[in-house]
N, C-alpha and C positions, 0 to 999 in steps of 0.2 A: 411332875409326874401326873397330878391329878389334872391339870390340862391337857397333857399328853393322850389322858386315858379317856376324859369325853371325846374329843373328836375323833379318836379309834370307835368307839363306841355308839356314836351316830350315825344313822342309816340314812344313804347319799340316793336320792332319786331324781332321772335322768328321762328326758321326752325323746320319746322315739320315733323318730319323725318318719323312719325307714317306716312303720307299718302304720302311721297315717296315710302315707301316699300311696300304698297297697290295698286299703281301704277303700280311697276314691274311686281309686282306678275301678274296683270291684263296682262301685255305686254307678260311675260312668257308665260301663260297659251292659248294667243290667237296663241303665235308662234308655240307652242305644237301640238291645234289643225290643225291647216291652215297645218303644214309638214304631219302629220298622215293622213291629207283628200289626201294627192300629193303622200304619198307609196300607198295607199289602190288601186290609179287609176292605179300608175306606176303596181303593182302587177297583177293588170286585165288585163293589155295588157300583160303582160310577162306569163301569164297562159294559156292566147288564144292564143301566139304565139309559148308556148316551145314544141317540141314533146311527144308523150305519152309514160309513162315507161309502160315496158312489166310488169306485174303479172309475179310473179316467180313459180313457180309449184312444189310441191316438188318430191320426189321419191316415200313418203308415197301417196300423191295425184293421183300419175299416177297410179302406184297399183291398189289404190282403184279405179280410172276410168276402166280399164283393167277389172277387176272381178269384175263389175258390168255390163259392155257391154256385156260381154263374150269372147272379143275380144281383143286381147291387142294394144294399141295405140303406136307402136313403130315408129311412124312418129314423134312425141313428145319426146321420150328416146335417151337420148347420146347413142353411141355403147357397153359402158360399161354397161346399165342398163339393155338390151334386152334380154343379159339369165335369167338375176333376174326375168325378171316381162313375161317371155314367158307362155301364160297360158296351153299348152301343157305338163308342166309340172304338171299341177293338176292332170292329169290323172296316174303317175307314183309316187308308194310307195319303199320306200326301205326294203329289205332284206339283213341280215349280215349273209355272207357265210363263216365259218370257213378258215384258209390258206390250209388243207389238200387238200379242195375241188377243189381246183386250178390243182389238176392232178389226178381227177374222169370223168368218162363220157365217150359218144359214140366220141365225139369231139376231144381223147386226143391224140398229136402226139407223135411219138415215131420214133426217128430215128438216126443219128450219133450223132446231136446235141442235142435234149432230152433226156433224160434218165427215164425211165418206172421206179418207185418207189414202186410197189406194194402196193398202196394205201388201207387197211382195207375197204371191203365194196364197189369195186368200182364196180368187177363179182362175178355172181356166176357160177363157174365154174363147168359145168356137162357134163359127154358122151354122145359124139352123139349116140351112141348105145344105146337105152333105153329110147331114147327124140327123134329120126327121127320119120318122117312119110311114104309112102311107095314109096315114088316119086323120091329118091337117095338112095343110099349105105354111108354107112360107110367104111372108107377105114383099119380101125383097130378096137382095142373095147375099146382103152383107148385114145382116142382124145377125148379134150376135144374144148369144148364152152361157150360163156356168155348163161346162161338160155334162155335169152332175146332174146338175137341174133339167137336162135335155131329156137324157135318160128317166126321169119320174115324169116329165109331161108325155115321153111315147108312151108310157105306161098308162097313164090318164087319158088320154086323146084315143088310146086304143079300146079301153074299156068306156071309153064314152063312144062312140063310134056303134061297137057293140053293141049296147044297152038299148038300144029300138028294132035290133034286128039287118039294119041297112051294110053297115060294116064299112060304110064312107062316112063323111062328113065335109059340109064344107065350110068349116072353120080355118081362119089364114091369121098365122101368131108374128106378129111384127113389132117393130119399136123396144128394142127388147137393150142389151147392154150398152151404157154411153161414157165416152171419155173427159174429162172434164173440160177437153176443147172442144168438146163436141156441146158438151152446154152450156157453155159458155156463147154459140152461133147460137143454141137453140133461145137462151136467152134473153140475149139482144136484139134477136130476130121480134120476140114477141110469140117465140110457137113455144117456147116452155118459161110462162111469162109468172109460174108462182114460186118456183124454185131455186134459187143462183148456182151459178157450177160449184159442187160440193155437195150441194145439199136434196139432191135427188135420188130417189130410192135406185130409179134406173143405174148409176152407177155398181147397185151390187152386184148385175150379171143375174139375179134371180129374180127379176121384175121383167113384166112383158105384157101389153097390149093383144088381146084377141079380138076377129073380127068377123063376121058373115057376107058371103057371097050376097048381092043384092038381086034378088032373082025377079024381081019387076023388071029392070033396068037391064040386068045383065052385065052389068060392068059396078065399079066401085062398091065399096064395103057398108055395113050396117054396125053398130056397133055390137061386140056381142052381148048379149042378156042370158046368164045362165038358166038351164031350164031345170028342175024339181030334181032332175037324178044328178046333173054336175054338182049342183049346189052342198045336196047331199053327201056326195059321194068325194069329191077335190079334196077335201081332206086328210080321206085314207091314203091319199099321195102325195100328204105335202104341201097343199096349193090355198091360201086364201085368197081374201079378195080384197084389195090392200087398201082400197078408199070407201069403206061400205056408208050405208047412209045414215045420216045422224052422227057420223064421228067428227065432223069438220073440223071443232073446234081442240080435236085430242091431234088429228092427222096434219092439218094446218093444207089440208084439200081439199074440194069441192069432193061428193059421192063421185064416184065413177063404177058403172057396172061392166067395166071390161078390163079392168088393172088388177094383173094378178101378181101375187109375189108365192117365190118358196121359201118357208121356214122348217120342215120337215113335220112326220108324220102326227107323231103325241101334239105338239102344239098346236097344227094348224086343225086338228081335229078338236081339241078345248077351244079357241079363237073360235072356231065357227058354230060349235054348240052353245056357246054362252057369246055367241053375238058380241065378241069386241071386233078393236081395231090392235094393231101388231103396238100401239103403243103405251093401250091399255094392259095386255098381256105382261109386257116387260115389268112392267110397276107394279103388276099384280106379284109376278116370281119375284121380284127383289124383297117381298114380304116373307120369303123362305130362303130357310138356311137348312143343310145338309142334317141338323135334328127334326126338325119340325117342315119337309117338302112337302111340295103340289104332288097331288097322285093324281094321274092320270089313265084312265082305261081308253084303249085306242088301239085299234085293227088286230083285236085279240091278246091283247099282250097290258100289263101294267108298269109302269113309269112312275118313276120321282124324279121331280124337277127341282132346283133350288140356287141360289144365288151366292158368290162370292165375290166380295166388291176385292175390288181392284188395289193391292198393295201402292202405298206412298211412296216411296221408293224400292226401286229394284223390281224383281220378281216376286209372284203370288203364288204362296203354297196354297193349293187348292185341294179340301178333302175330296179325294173320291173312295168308294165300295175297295176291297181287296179280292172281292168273289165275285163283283156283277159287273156285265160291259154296260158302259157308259161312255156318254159323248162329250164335247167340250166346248162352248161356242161363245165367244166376245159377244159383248152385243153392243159394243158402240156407247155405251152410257155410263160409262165407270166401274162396271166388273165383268163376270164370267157367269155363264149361265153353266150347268152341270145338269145331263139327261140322262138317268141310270134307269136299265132297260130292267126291271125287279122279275119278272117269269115271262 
């Protein structure tokens, strides 16, 4: 009984581990918050003190800013994006000029180093007997010329005729389009002893020999010698002087003061003011491109000229204006010359 009555009697105490781990939890969860309250402050200082990133902008974004101003923002564009997004370019469409066309036109050179191809379609080749007007002679009845070209020399020959008052002249234009079996005889003969057939201007149909009645004699020619108003003045039509002097070594010709060629109005009036030759001018234009053209002022009127070389293969998309007329002319030397008439 008396063992029975201690261990009744003695007081049993038991660990309670249920409100230890209620405990923790408690102690976890206030450490949790108290650290989260210490980043959120540490974060605000570090957000008012760190520098601000740039917005990035993309290529599509600048674009769109550009052709919405109307102006493009190339203060903002790397050096590489600036031709992409130049809005100058909106004003220009392209046209695909076949490879023939590359040696068609008033523009095309013809010389040791080019070679004249007889391009289908490039003259129409007719006598001057039968297309003159009454303001020169014809120096035979089977010289021939471009149509075209006929039409700007009565135009010239008539205001040159004028221009003293007399309303004659007696100027006789001979020697004028040749076939390549034609100089080929001229060749071998020794009467066109610097050229081989191919390589003569005369084959473009827009080159032609002028000459003066000999009035001593009365019979046979003088050579002509332009006088102070033609000199002047052949340009507003078109007309240089295709061997002038001092170019020998650019023309691969001796000077001749009676060999004239048509390149049309803008150019042959630039060529004659800044005194080149037709093969210094092309080398000059091949230094412009359709951004950066030759302006030229000529018979009232303003001009950009400018150069696109000639596609590797296939055809040549060539920029032109979508507002302004313009021309289009091979020039025999590996591209295209582009003449946009500006007002």
């Amino acid at each position: 009984m008396a063992k029975g009555d201690n261990r009744r009697g003695r007081k049993k105490y038991r660990v309670r581990y249920d409100r230890i781990v209620v405990f923790l939890l408690i102690i976890i969860t206030i450490a949790v918050l108290a650290s989260s309250c210490v980043n959120k402050i540490k974060g605000k200082d570090n957000k008012a003190n760190a520098p601000e990133i740039p917005k990035i902008t993309t290529t599509t974004e600048k674009k769109e800013t550009a052709q919405t101003t109307g102006k493009a923002d190339n203060s903002a564009l790397a050096p590489e994006d600036t031709t992409e997004t130049t809005v100058t370019h909106s004003q220009f469409t392209t046209v695909l000029y076949a490879p023939e066309e590359a040696y068609k036109g008033d523009l095309v050179l013809v010389n040791h180093d080019y070679e004249y191809i007889f391009p289908e379609g490039d003259i129409e080749a007719v006598t001057i007997v039968g297309n003159r007007n009454d303001y020169y002679q014809a120096g035979d009845y089977v010289t021939k010329l471009d149509k075209e070209v006929l039409v700007q020399l009565n135009a010239l020959m008539e205001a040159y005729a004028m221009s003293d008052g007399s309303g004659t002249t007696d100027v006789f234009v001979q020697d004028g389009f040749r076939t390549y079996d034609e100089q080929v005889v001229r060749h071998s003969s020794g009467k066109s002893r610097t050229f081989p057939a191919g390589h003569t201007d005369y084959h473009t149909g827009r080159t032609f020999d002028m000459f003066l009645m000999d009035s001593e004699s009365g019979s046979g020619y003088a050579y002509f010698t332009a006088d102070e108003w033609f000199s002047q003045n052949c340009g507003s039509y078109g007309f240089i002087l295709r061997y002038p002097e001092g170019k020998q070594d650019k023309t691969g010709e001796n000077s001749r003061t009676y060999t004239y060629r048509y390149v049309g109005t803008p150019h042959a009036s630039y060529i004659n003011l800044h005194q080149l030759c037709l093969e210094e001018y092309i080398e000059k234009v091949k230094g412009h491109n359709n951004e950066e053209p030759l302006e030229i002022s000529a018979d009232g009127h303003n001009y950009q000229v400018y150069y696109v070389p000639m596609a590797e293969n296939g055809g040549t998309d060539i920029p032109v204006p979508a507002d302004k007329e313009y021309t289009v002319s091979g020039c025999n030397a590996g591209g295209f010359i582009v003449t946009v008439t500006v007002d």
